[in-house]
C-alpha positions in Angstrom: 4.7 57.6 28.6 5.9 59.5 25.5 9.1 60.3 26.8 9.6 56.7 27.9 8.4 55.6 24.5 11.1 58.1 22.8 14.0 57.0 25.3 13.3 53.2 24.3 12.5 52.9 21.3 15.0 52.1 17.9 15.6 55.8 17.1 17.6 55.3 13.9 14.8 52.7 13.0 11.6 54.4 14.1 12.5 58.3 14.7 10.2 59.5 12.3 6.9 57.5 13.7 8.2 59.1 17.6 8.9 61.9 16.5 5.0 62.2 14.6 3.4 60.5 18.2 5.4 63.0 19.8 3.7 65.8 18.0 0.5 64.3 18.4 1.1 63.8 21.7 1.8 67.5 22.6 -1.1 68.5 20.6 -3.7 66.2 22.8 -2.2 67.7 26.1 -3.2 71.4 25.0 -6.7 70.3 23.7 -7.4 67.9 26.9 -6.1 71.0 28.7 -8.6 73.3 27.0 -11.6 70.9 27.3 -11.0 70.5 31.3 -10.5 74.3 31.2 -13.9 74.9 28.9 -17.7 74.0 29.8 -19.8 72.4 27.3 -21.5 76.3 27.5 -18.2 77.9 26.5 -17.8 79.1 23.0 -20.5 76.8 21.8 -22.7 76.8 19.0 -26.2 76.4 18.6 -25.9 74.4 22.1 -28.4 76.3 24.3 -29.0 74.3 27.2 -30.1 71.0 28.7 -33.2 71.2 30.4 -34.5 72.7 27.6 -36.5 71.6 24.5 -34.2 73.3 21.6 -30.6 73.6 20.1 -28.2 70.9 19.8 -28.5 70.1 24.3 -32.8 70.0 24.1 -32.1 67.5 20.4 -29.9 65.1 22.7 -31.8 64.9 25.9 -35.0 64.3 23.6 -33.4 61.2 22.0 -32.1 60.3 25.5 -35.6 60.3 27.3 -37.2 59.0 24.2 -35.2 56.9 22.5 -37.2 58.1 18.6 -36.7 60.2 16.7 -38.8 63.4 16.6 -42.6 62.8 15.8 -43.2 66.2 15.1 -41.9 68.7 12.6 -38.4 69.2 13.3 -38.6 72.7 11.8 -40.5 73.5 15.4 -37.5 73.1 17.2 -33.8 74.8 16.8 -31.6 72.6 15.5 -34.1 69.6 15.4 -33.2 69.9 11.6 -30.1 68.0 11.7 -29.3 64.5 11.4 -29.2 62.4 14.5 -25.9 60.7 14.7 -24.1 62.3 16.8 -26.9 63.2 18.9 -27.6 59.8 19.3 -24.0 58.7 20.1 -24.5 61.7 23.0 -27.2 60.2 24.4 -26.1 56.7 24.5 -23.2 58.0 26.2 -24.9 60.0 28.7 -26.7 57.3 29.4 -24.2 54.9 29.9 -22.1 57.5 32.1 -25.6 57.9 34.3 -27.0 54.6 34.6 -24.4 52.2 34.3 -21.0 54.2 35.7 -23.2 56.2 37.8 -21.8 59.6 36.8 -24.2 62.7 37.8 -26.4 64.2 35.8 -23.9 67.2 35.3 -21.1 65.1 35.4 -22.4 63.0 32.7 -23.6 65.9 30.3 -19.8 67.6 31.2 -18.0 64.4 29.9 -19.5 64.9 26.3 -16.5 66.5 25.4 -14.6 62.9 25.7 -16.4 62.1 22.5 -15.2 65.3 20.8 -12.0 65.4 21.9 -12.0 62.0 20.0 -13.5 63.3 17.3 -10.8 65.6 17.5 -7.8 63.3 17.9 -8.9 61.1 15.2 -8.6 64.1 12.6 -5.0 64.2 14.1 -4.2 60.6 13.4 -6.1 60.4 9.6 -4.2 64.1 9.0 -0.9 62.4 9.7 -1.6 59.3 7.4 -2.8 61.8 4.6 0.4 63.0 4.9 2.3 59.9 5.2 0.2 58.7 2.0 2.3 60.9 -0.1 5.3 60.0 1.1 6.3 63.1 3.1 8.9 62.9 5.6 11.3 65.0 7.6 10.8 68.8 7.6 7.8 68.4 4.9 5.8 65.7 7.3 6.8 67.5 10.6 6.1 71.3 9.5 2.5 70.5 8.0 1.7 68.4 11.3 2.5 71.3 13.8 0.1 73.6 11.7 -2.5 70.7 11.6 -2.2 70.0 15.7 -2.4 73.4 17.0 -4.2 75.0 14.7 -6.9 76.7 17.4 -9.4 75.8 14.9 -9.0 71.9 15.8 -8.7 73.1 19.7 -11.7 74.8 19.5 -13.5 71.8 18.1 -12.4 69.6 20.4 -14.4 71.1 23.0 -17.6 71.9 21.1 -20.3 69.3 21.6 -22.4 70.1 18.5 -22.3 68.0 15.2 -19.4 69.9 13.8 -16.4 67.8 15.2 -17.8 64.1 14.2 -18.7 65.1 10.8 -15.3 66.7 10.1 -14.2 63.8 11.1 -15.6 61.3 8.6 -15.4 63.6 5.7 -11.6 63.6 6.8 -11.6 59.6 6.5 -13.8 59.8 3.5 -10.7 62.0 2.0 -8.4 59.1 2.8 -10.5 56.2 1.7 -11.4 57.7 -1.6 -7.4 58.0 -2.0 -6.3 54.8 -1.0 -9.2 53.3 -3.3 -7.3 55.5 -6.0 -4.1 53.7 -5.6 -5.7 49.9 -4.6 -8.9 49.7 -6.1 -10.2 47.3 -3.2 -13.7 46.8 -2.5 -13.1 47.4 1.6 -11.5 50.5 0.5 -14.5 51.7 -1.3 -16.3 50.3 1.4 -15.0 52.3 4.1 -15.5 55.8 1.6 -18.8 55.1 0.9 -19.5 54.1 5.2 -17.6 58.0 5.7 -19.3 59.6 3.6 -23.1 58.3 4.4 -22.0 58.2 7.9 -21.1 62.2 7.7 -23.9 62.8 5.9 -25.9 61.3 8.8 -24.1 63.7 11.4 -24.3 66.3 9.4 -26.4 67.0 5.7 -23.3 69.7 4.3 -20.8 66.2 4.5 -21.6 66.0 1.3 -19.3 67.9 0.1 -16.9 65.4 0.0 -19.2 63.3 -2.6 -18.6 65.3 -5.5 -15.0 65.5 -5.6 -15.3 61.7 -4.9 -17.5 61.2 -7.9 -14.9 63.1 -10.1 -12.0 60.2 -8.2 -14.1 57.8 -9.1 -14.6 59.0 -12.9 -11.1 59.4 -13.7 -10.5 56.0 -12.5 -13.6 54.4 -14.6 -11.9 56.1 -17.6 -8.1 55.4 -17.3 -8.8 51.7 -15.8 -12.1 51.0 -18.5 -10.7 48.2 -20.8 -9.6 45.9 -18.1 -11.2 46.7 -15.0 -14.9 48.2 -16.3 -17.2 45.2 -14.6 -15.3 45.3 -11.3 -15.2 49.4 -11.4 -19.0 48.9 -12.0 -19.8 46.5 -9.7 -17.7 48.6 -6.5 -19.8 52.0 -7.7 -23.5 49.8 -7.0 -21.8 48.8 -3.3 -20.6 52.4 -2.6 -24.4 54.0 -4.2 -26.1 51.1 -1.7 -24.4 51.8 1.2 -23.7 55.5 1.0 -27.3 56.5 -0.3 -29.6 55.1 2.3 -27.2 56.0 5.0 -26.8 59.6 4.2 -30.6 60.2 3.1 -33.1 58.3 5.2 -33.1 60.9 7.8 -33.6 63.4 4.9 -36.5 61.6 2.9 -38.1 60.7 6.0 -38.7 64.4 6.9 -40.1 65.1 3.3 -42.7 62.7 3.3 -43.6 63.2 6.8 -43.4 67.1 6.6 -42.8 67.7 3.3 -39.2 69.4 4.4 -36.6 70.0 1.4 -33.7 67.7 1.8 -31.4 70.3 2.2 -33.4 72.1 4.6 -32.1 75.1 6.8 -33.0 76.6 9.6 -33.5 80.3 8.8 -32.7 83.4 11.1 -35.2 86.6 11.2 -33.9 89.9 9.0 -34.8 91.4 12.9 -31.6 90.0 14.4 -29.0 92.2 15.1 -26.0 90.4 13.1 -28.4 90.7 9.8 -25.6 91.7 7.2 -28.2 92.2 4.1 -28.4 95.6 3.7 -25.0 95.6 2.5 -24.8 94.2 -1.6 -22.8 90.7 -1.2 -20.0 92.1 -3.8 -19.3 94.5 -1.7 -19.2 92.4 1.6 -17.0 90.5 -0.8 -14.2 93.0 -2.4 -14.1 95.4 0.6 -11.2 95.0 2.1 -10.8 98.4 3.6 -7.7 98.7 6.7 -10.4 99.2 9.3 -11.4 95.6 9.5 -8.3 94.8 10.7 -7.8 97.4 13.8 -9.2 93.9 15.6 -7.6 90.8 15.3 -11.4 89.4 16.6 -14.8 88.8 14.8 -17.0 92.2 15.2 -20.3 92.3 16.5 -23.0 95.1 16.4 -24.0 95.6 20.0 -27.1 98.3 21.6 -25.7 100.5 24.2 -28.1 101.8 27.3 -29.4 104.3 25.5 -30.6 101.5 22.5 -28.4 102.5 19.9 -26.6 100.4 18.0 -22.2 100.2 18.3 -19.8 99.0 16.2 -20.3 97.1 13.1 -20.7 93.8 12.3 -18.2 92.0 10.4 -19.2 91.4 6.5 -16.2 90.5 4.1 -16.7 86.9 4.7 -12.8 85.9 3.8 -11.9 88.2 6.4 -14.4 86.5 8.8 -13.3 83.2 8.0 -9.6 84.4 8.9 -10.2 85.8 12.3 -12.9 82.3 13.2 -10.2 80.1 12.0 -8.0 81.1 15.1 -10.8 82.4 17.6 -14.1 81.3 16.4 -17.2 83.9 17.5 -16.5 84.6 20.9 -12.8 85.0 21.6 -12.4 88.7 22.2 -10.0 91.5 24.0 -12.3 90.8 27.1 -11.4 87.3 27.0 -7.9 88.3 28.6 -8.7 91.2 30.9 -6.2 89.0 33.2 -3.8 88.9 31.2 -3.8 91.5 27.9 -0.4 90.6 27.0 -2.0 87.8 25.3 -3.8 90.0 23.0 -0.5 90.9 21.5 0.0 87.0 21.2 -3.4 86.6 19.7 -2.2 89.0 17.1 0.9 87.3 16.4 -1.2 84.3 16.1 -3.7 86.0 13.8 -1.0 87.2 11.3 1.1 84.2 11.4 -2.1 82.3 10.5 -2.5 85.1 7.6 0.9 84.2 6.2 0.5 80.2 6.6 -2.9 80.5 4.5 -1.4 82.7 1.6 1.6 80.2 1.9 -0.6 77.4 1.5 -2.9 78.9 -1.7 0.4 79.7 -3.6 1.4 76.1 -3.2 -1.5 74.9 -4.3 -1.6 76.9 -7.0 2.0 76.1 -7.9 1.7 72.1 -7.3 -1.4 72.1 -10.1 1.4 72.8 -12.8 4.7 71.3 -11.0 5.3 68.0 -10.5 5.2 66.8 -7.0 4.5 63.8 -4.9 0.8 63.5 -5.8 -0.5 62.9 -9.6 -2.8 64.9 -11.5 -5.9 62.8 -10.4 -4.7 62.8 -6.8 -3.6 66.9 -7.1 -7.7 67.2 -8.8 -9.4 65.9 -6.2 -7.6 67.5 -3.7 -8.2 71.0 -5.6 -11.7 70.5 -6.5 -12.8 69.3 -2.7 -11.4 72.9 -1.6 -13.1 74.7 -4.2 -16.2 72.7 -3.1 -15.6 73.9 1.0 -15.1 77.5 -0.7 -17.7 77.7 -3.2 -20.0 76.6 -0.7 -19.0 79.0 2.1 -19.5 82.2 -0.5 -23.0 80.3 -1.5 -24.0 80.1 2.4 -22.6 83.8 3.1 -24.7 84.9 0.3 -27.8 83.1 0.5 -28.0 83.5 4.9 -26.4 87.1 5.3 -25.6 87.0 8.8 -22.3 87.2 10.1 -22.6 83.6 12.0 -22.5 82.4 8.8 -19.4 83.1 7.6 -17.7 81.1 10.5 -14.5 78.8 9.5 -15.9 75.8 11.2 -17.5 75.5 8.1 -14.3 74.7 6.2 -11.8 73.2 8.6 -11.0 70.7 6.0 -9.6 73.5 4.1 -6.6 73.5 7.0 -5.5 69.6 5.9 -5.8 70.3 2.2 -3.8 73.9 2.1 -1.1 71.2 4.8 -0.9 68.8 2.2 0.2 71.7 -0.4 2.9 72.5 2.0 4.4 69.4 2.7 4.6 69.0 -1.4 6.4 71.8 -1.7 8.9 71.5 1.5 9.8 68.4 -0.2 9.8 69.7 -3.8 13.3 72.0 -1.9 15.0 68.9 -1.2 16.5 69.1 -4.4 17.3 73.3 -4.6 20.5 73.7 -2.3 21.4 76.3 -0.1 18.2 78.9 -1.0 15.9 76.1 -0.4 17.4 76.1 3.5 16.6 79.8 4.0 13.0 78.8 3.0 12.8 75.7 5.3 14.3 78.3 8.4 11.5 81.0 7.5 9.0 78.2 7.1 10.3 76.6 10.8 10.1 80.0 12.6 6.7 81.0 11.2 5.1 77.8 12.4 7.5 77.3 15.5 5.7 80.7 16.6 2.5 79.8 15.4 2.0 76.7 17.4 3.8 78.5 20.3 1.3 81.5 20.0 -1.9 78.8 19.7 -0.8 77.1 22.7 -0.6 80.3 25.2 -3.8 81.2 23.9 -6.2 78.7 24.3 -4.0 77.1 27.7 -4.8 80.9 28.9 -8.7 80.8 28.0 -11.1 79.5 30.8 
């Protein structure tokens, strides 16, 4: 259909637009691939099982069979603790797939991962308009998109039926809201920032991240538009507090005065499990960056051998963590291609190359703070500051929960379309510097060409 679509369509006119579907196109075949290849018990977390009372499965089926909300106290039960949107959307569908379309029960619990490949696709499509947002086009839209589409990250999510997808999701549209309220200053556009945000919070309580670089938006706006447009500024702020509030704390204030739970509640592990990480000081979990971390390209688990002693290490420096999750989350390993371990030698070229992108990406954006470039200050701030948000809060949650499931990217995809955005700013800043520039565009080209070649075998490869 893409093909056709290409073939037919005014090329001088619209050759941008195909050429973005086509991209996006490309990048939904290898994560539909990867979600027909991957049950919803693959590389999950949190998920356990349905048929049983806990994790993210046990929190659906309970809404499913029922339909309330939990009348006990949700620190009983694993992962009873989050917010129930996309649980509920899970059940409803389920329940639509079983009782009115007359899916299985398997069946119907298998096809959860049509809503998170959705999920999945929509982070695609509001990436791309982030992009085209700042004008980007040509080598400095295209580049940033093939890092954004098959970035294994984004694959992996696509297949993961806990709350992580939907709520990346709305904090992405939150992102592009709060910007196009920056440049229009419309009441639907504050509207739909305030329903992504209380929405995301609803999916998820650690969406609200997103609310205090949003806050900062709002306040440079308040101050550089206060003579003439102070009532209607005003006015927006009480519509964005009413809806956003309620929608992104009822579940929250309902737990405290029921149970008397803190609002930002977490479920807490036992110092007794074997990925505990707390006998090691967090600076130096944080500053050691000692050669050995990087014999593996994959996270490193402790593990008991027959005799009940303990192998290996578990992996601490959370940066370095975060590095190897972003391209094979926590349970990608050298066993994973026993079939096939050329691909280990791909997954390494994939790790690296993701390395380089990411260093790329942070000298930009420190760069673009002090150069001009297609975004103003304001925009450039809140850009920075929700990064610095993901990050701070990452190092918090890696010190405060020592355990190396804590230090997975999936907490910070976001960071992936901010570092983009940086990129595409500075691919475009080249326009303008002649033949060096080119040499940079090629190297830039190659690095990603391979990276999104690499990403593809990989996960087309994993079953």
């Amino acid at each position: 259909m893409l093909i056709l679509l290409y073939y037919f369509s005014d090329m001088k006119r619209f050759r941008q637009q195909i050429n973005s579907a086509m991209l996006i196109g490309i990048g939904f075949t290898v994560k539909l691939a990867y979600v027909m290849n991957t049950s919803i018990y693959v590389r999950q977390h949190d998920v356990r099982s349905f048929g049983g009372d806990s994790g993210h499965c046990g929190y659906i089926e309970y809404l499913l069979f029922n339909h309330h909300l939990p009348d006990f106290d949700i620190r009983e039960r694993w992962q009873f603790c989050h917010p129930p949107l996309h649980h509920a959307i899970s059940a409803v569908w389920i329940y639509i797939n079983e009782n009115i379309l007359g899916a299985g029960h398997d069946t119907a619990r298998e096809s959860l991962q049509t809503l998170t490949l959705f999920y999945s696709m929509c982070i695609m499509i509001t990436a791309y308009k982030l992009l085209r947002y700042f004008g980007l086009n040509g080598k400095a839209l295209f580049i940033p998109l093939l890092i954004i589409n098959f970035h294994p990250s984004f694959i992996i999510l696509s297949g993961s039926i806990n709350n992580d997808v939907l709520s990346v999701a709305l904090i992405m549209g939150a992102v592009l809201s709060a910007l196009n309220w920056y440049r229009d200053r419309k009441m639907s556009s504050i509207i739909k920032t305030a329903l992504c945000i209380g929405l995301g919070m609803m999916t998820k309580v650690s969406a609200a991240i997103i609310a205090p670089p949003t806050a900062l938006l709002f306040l440079i706006v308040f101050i550089k538009h206060f003579k003439g447009e102070w009532k209607k500024l005003l006015c927006q702020f009480m519509i964005f507090g009413v809806i956003c509030l309620p929608l992104g704390l009822w579940f929250g204030v309902r737990n405290y005065i029921k149970w008397e739970i803190p609002l930002t509640y977490v479920q807490k592990m036992e110092k007794t499990e074997l990925q505990y990480i707390g006998d090691q000081s967090f600076s130096d979990r944080v500053t050691d960056y000692s050669p050995k971390q990087l014999d593996s390209v994959y996270l490193q688990w402790a593990w008991k051998d027959d005799d009940g002693n303990t192998q290996g290490y578990n992996e601490y420096n959370p940066m370095i963590a975060a590095m190897k999750t972003s391209v094979f989350g926590e349970f990608v390993n050298e066993q994973s291609f026993e079939n096939a371990p050329y691909l280990n030698f791909a997954a390494k070229i994939l790790f690296w190359d993701n390395v380089l992108i990411a260093a790329a990406a942070l000298v930009c954006m420190i760069a673009f703070l002090f150069i001009r470039s297609d975004a103003d200050s304001a925009q450039k701030l809140f850009l920075v500051s929700f990064w610095l948000a993901m990050m701070l809060s990452f190092y918090k949650m890696a010190h405060d929960y020592p355990f190396t499931c804590t230090m997975n990217f999936r907490y910070i995809t976001p960071t992936v379309m901010i570092g983009c955005l940086f990129i595409g700013f500075a691919l475009n800043k080249l326009k303008d510097h002649g033949s060096k520039a080119r040499y940079i565009k090629y190297i830039a080209e190659a690095c990603v060409m391979m990276f999104s070649s690499a990403s593809t075998l990989v996960y087309l490869t994993l079953v």
